[in-house]
FIKOLZA-1660 file (N, C-alpha, C; in steps of 0.1 Angstrom, whole numbers, plus 5000, padded with zeros to 4 digits):
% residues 194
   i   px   py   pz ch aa at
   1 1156 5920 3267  A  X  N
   1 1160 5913 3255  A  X CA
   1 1175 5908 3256  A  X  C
   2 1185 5918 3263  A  X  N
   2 1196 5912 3262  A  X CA
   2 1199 5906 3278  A  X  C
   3 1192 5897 3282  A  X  N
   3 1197 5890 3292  A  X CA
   3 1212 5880 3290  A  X  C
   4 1211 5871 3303  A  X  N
   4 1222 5861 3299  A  X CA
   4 1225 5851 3288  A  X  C
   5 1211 5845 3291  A  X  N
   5 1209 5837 3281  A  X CA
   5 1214 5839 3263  A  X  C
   6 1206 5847 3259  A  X  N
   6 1205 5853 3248  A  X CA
   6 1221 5865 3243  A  X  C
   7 1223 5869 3255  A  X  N
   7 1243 5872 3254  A  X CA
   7 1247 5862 3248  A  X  C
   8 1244 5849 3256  A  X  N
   8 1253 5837 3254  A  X CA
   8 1252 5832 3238  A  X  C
   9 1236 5833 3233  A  X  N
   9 1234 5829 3222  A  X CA
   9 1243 5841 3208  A  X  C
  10 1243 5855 3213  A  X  N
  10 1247 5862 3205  A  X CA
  10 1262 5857 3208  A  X  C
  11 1270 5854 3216  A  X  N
  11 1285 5849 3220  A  X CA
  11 1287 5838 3208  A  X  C
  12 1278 5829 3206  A  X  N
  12 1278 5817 3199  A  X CA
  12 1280 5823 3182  A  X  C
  13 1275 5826 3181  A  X  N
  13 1275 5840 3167  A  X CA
  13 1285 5848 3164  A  X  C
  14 1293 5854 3173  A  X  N
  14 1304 5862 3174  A  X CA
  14 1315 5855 3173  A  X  C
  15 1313 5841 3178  A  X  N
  15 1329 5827 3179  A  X CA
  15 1326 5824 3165  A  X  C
  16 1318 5825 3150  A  X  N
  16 1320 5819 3141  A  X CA
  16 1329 5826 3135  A  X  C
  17 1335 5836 3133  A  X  N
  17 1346 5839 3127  A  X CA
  17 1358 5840 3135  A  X  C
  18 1358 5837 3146  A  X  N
  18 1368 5837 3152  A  X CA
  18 1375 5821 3152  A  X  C
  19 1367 5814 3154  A  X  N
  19 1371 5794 3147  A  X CA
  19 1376 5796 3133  A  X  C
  20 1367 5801 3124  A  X  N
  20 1373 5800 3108  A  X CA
  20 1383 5805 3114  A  X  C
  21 1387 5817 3111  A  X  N
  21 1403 5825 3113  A  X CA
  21 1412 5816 3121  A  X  C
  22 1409 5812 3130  A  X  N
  22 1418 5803 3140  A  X CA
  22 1420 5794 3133  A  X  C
  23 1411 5783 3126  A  X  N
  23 1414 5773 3120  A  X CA
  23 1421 5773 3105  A  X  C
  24 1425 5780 3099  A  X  N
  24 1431 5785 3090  A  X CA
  24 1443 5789 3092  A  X  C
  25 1446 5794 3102  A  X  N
  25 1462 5797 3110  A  X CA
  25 1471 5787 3105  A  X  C
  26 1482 5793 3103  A  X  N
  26 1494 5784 3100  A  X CA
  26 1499 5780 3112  A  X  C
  27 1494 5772 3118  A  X  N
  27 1503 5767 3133  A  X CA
  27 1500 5756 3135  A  X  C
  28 1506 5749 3141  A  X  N
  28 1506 5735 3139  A  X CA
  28 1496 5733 3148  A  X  C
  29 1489 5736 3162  A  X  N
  29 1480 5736 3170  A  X CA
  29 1464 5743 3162  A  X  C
  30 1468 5750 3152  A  X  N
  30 1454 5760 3148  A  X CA
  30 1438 5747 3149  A  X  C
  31 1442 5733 3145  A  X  N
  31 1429 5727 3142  A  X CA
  31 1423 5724 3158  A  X  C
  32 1434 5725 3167  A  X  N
  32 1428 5719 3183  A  X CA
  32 1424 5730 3187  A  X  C
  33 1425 5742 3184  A  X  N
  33 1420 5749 3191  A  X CA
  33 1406 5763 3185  A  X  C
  34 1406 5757 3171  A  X  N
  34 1397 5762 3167  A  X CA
  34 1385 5748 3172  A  X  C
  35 1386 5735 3170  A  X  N
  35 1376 5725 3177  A  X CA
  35 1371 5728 3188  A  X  C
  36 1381 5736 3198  A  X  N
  36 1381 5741 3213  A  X CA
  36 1368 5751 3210  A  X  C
  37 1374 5759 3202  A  X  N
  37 1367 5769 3202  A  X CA
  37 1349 5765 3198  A  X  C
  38 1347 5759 3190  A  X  N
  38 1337 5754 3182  A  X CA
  38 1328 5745 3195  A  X  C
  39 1336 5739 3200  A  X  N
  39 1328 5726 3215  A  X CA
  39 1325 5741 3223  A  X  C
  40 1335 5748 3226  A  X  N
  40 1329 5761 3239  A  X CA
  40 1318 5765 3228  A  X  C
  41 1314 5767 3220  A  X  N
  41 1302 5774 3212  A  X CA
  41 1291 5768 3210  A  X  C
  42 1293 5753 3211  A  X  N
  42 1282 5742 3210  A  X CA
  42 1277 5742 3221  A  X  C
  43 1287 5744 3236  A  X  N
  43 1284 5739 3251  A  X CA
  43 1276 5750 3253  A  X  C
  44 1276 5762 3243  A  X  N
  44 1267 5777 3251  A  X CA
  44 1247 5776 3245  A  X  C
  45 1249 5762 3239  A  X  N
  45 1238 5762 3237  A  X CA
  45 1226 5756 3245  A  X  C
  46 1233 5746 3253  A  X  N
  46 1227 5739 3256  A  X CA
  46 1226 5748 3269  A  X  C
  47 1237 5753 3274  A  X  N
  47 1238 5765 3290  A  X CA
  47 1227 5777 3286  A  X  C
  48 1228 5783 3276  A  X  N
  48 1213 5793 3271  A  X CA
  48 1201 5793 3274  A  X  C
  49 1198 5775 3267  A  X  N
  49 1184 5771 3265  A  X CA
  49 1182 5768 3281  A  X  C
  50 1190 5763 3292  A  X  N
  50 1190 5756 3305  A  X CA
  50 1188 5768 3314  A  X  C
  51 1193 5778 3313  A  X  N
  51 1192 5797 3317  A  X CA
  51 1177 5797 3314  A  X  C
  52 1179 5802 3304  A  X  N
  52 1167 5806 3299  A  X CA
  52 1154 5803 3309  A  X  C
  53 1156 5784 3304  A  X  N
  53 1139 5778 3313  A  X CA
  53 1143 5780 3331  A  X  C
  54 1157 5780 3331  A  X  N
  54 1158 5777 3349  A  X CA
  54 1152 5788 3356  A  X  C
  55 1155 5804 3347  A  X  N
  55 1159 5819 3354  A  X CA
  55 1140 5820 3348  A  X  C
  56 1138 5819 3340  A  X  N
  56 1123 5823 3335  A  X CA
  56 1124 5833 3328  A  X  C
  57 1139 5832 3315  A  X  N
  57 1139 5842 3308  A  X CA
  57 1141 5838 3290  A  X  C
  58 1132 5832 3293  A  X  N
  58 1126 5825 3274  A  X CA
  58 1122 5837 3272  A  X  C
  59 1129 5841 3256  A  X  N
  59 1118 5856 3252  A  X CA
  59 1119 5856 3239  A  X  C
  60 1112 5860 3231  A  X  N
  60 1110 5859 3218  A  X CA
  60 1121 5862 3208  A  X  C
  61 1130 5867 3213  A  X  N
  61 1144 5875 3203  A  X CA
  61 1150 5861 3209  A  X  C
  62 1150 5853 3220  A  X  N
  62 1159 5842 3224  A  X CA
  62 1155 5833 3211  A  X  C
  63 1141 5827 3214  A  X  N
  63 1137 5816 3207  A  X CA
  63 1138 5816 3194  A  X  C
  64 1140 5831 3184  A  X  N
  64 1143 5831 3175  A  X CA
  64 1154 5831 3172  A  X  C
  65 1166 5838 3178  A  X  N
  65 1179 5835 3177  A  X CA
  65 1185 5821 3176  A  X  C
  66 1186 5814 3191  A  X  N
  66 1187 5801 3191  A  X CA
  66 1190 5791 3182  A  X  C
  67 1176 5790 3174  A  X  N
  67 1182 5781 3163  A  X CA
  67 1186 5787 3151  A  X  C
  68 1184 5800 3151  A  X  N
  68 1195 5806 3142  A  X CA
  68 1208 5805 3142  A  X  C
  69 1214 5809 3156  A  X  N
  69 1228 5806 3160  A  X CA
  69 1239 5792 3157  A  X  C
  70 1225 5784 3158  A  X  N
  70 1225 5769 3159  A  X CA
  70 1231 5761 3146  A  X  C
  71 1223 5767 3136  A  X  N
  71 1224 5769 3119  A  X CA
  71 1234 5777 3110  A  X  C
  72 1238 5785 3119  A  X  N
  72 1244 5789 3111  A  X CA
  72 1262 5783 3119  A  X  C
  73 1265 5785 3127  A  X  N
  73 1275 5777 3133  A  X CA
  73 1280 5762 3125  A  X  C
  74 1268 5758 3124  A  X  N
  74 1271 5742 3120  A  X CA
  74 1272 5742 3102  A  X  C
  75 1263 5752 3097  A  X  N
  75 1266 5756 3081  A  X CA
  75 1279 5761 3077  A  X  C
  76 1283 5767 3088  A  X  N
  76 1303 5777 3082  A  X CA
  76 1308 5765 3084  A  X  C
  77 1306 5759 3094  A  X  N
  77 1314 5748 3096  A  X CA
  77 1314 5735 3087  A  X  C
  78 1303 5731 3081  A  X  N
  78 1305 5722 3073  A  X CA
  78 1310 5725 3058  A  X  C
  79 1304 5738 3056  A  X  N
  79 1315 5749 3043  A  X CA
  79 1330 5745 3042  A  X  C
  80 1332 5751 3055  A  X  N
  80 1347 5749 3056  A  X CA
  80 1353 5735 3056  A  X  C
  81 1346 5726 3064  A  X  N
  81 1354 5714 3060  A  X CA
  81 1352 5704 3048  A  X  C
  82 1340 5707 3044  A  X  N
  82 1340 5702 3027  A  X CA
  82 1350 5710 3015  A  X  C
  83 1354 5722 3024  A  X  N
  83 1367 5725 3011  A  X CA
  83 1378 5720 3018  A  X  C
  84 1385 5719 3031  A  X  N
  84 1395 5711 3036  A  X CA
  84 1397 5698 3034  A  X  C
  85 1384 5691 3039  A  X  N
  85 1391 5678 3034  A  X CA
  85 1381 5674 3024  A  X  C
  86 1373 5679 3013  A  X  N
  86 1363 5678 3004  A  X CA
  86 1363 5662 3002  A  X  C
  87 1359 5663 2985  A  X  N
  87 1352 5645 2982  A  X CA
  87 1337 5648 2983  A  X  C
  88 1333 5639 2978  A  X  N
  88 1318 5630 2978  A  X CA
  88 1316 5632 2993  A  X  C
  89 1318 5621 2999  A  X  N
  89 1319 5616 3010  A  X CA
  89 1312 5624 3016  A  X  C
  90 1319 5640 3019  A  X  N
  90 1318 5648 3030  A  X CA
  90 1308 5659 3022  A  X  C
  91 1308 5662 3013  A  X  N
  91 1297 5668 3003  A  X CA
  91 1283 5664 3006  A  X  C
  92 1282 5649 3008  A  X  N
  92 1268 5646 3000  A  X CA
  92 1256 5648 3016  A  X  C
  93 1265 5644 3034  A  X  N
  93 1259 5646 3045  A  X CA
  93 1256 5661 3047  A  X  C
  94 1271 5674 3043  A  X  N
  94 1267 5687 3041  A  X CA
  94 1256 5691 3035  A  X  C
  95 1256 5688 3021  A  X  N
  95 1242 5692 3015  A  X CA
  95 1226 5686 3021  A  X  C
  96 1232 5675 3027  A  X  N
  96 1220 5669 3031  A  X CA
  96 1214 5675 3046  A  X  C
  97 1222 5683 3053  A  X  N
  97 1219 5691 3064  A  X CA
  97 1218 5703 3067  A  X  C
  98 1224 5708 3057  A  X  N
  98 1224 5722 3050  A  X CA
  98 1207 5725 3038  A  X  C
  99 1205 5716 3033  A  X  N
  99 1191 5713 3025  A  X CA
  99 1183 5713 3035  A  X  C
 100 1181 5704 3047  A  X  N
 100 1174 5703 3053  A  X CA
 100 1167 5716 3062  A  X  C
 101 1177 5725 3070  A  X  N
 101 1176 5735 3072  A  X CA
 101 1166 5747 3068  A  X  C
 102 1176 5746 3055  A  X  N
 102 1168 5756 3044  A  X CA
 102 1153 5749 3046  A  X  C
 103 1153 5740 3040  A  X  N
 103 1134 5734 3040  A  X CA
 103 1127 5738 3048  A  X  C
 104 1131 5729 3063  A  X  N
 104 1124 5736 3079  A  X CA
 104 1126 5750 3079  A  X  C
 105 1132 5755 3080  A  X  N
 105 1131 5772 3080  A  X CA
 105 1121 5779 3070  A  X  C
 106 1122 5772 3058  A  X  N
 106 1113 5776 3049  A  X CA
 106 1096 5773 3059  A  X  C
 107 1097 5762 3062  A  X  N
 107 1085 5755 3066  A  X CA
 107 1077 5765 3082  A  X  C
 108 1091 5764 3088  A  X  N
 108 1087 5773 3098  A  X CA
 108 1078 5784 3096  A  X  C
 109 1085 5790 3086  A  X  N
 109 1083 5805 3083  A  X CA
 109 1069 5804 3075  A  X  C
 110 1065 5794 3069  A  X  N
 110 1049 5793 3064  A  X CA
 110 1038 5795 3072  A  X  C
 111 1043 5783 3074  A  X  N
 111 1035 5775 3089  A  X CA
 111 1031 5788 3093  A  X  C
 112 1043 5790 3100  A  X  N
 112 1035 5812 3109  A  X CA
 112 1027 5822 3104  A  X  C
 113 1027 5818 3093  A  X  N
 113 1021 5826 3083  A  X CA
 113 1002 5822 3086  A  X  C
 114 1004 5814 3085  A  X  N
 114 0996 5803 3088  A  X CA
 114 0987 5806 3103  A  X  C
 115 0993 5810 3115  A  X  N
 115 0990 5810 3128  A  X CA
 115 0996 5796 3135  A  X  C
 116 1004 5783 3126  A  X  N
 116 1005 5773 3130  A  X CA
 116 1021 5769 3135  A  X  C
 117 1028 5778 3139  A  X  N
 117 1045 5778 3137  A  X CA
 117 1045 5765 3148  A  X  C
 118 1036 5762 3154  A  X  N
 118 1037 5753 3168  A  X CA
 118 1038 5735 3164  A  X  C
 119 1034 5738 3156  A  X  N
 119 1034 5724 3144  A  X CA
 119 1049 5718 3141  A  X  C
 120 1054 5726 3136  A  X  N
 120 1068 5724 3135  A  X CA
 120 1077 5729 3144  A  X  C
 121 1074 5733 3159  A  X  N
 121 1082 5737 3170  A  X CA
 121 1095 5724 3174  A  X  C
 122 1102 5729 3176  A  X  N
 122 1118 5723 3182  A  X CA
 122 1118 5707 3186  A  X  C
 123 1115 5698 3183  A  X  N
 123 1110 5685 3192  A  X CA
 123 1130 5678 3196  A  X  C
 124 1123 5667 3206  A  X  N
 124 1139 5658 3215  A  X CA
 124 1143 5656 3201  A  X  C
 125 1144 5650 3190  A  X  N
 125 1147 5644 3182  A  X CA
 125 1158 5657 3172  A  X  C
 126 1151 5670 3167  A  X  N
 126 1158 5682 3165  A  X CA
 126 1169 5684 3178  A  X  C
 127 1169 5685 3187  A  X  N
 127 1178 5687 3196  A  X CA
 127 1191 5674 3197  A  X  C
 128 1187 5662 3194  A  X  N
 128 1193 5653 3195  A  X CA
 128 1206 5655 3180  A  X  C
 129 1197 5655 3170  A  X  N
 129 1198 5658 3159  A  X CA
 129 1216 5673 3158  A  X  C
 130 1209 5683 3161  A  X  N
 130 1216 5696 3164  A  X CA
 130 1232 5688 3172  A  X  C
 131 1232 5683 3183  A  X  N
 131 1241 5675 3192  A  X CA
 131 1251 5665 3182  A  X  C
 132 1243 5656 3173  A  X  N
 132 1251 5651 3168  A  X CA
 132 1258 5660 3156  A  X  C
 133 1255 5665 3149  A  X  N
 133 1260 5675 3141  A  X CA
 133 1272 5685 3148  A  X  C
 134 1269 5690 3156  A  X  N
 134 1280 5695 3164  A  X CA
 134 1293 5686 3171  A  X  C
 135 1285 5676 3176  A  X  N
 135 1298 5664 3179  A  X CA
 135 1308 5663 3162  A  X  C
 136 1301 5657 3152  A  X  N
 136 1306 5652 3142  A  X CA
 136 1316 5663 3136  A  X  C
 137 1312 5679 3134  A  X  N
 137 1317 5690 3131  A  X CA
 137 1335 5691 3142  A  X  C
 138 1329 5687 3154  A  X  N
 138 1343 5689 3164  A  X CA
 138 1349 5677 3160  A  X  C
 139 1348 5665 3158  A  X  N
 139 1358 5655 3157  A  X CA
 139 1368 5659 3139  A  X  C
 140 1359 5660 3133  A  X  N
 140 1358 5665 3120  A  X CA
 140 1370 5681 3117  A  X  C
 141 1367 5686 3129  A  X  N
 141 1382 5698 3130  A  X CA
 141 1393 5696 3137  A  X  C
 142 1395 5684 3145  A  X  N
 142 1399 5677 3148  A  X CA
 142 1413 5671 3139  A  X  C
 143 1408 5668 3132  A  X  N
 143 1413 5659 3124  A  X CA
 143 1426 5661 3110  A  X  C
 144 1435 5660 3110  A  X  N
 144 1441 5660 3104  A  X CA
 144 1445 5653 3091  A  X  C
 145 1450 5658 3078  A  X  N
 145 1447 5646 3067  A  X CA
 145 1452 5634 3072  A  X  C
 146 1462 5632 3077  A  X  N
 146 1470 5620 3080  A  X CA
 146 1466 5609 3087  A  X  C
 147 1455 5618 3096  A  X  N
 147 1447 5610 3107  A  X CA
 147 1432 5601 3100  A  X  C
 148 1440 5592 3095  A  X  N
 148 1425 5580 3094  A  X CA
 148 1413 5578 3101  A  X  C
 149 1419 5577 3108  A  X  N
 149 1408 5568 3124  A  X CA
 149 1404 5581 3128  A  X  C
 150 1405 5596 3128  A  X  N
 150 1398 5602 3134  A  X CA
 150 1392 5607 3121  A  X  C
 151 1395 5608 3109  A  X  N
 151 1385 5613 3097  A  X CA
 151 1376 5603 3096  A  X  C
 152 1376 5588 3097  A  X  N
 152 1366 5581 3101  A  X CA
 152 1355 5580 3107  A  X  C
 153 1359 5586 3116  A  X  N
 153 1351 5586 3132  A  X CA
 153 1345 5601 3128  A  X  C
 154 1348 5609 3122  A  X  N
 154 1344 5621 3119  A  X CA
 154 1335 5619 3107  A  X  C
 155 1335 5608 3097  A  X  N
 155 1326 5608 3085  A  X CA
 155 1312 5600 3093  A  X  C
 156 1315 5592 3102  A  X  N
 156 1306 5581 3106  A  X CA
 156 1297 5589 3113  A  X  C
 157 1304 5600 3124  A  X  N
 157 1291 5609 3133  A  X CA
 157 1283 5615 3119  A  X  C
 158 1292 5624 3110  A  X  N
 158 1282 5626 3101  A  X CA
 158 1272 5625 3095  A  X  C
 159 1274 5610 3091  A  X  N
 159 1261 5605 3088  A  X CA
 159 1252 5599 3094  A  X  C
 160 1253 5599 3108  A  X  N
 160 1247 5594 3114  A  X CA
 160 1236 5609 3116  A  X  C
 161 1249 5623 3118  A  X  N
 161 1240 5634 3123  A  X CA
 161 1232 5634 3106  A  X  C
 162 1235 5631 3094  A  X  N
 162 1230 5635 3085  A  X CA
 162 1212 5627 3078  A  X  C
 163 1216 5615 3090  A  X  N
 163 1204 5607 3092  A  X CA
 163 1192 5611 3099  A  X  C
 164 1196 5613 3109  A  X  N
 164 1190 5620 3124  A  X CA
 164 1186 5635 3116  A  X  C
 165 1192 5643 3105  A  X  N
 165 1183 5651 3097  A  X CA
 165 1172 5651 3090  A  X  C
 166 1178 5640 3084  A  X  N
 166 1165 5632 3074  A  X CA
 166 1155 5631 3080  A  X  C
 167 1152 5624 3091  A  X  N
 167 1145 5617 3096  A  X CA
 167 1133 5624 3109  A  X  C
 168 1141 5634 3113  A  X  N
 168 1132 5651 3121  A  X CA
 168 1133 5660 3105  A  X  C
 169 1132 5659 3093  A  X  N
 169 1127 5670 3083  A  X CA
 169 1115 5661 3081  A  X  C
 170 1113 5647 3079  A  X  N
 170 1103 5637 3072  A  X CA
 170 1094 5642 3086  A  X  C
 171 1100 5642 3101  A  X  N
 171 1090 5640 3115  A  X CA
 171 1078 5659 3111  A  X  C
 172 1086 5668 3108  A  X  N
 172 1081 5676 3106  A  X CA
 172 1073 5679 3095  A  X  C
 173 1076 5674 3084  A  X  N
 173 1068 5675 3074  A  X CA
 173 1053 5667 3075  A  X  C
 174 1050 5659 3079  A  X  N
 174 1046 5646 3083  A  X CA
 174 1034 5655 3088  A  X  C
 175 1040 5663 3098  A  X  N
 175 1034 5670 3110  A  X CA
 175 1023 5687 3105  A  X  C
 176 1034 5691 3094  A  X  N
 176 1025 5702 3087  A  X CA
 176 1021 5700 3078  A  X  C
 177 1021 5682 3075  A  X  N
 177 1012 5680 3063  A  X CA
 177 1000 5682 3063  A  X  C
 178 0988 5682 3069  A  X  N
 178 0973 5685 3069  A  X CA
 178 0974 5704 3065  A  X  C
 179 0983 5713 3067  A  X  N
 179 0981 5722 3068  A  X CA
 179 0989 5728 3050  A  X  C
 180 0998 5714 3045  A  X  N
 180 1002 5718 3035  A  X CA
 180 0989 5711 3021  A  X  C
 181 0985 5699 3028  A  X  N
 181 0973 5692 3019  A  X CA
 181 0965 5703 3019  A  X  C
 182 0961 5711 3028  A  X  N
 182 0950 5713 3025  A  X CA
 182 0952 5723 3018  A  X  C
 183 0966 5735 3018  A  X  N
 183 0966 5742 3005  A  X CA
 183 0966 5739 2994  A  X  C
 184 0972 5728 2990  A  X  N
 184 0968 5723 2976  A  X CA
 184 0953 5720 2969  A  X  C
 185 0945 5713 2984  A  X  N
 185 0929 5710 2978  A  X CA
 185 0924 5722 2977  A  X  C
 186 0929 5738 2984  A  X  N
 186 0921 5751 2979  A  X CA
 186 0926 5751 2968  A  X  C
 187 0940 5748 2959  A  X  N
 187 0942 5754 2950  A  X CA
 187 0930 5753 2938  A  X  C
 188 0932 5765 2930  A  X  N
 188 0922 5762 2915  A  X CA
 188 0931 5752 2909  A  X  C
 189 0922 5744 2900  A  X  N
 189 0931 5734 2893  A  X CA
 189 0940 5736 2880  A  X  C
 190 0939 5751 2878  A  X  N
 190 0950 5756 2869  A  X CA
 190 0964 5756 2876  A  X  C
 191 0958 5761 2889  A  X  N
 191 0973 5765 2895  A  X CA
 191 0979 5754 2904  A  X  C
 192 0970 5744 2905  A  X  N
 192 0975 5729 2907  A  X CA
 192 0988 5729 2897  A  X  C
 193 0983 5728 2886  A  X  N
 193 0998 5719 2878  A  X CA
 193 1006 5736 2869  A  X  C
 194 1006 5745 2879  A  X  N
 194 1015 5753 2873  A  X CA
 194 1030 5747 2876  A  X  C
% end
């Protein structure tokens, strides 16, 4: 259970409070190096999953970790910067990837219920997805009020990662729809319109 891989993923878990605290520091350096910290945390995901398949040590406490690690890193983190640099703006892509989550995990967690968790398993597009969210979160801590052009460039990945959300929760849904249709056609028709 505790191979490399899966060290690395619990490592990724252990750096979330260590970025907040850092990035809160009164130092004039605290936002470059809590980003540092946040990119080394992002980079252990992709070195995990790459372990994992290269060494032949995929294992069930991995694969369920993983994108837990994954979610929750990217949720503290958009927490925190929607109270730093708050607004609309940066609110409405948070909720909208933070919502998302919740749903697929909800979904996940049916699905298996189900015998079907493979339906909504990890596709390029979630991974793509995960990537941009993490880029946009590092430019995004990056950034200081004063700095335009990089809070820019930090709202823009955003919504791009907040699109690239949208768009793998609709791919999944899409995908465990026959298995959510068809719970509705068992339902009785009382408990249709409860």
């Amino acid at each position: 259970m505790f191979n490399l891989p899966n060290v690395l993923t619990l490592s990724r878990i252990a750096l979330i409070p260590v970025f907040v605290g850092v990035y809160y520091l009164e130092w004039r350096y605290s936002h470059m190096l809590a980003a540092g910290i946040f990119a080394f945390a992002a980079i252990t995901d992709w070195v995990d999953g790459y372990l994992a398949r290269r060494m032949g040590l995929v294992t069930p406490f991995g694969a369920f970790l993983d994108p837990v690690a994954d979610k929750l890193i990217v949720t503290v983190a958009l927490i925190m910067l929607v109270e730093v640099h708050g607004g609309l703006w940066l609110a409405v892509p948070a909720m909208v990837i933070i919502g998302r989550e919740i749903i697929i995990s909800a979904l996940r967690e049916w699905m298996s219920t189900l015998g079907s968790a493979s339906t909504v398993a990890v596709s390029f597009f979630g991974k793509v997805k995960t990537w941009a969210q993490m880029i946009a979160v590092v430019v995004l801590l990056l950034a200081r009020e004063d700095d335009w052009a990089l809070i820019a460039l930090g709202y823009v990945a955003l919504y791009v990662a907040a699109l690239l959300t949208l768009g793998t929760m609709v791919s999944y849904l899409q995908q465990a729809w026959p298995q959510l249709r068809g719970g509705i056609d068992q339902e009785q028709p009382s408990e249709a319109h409860k």
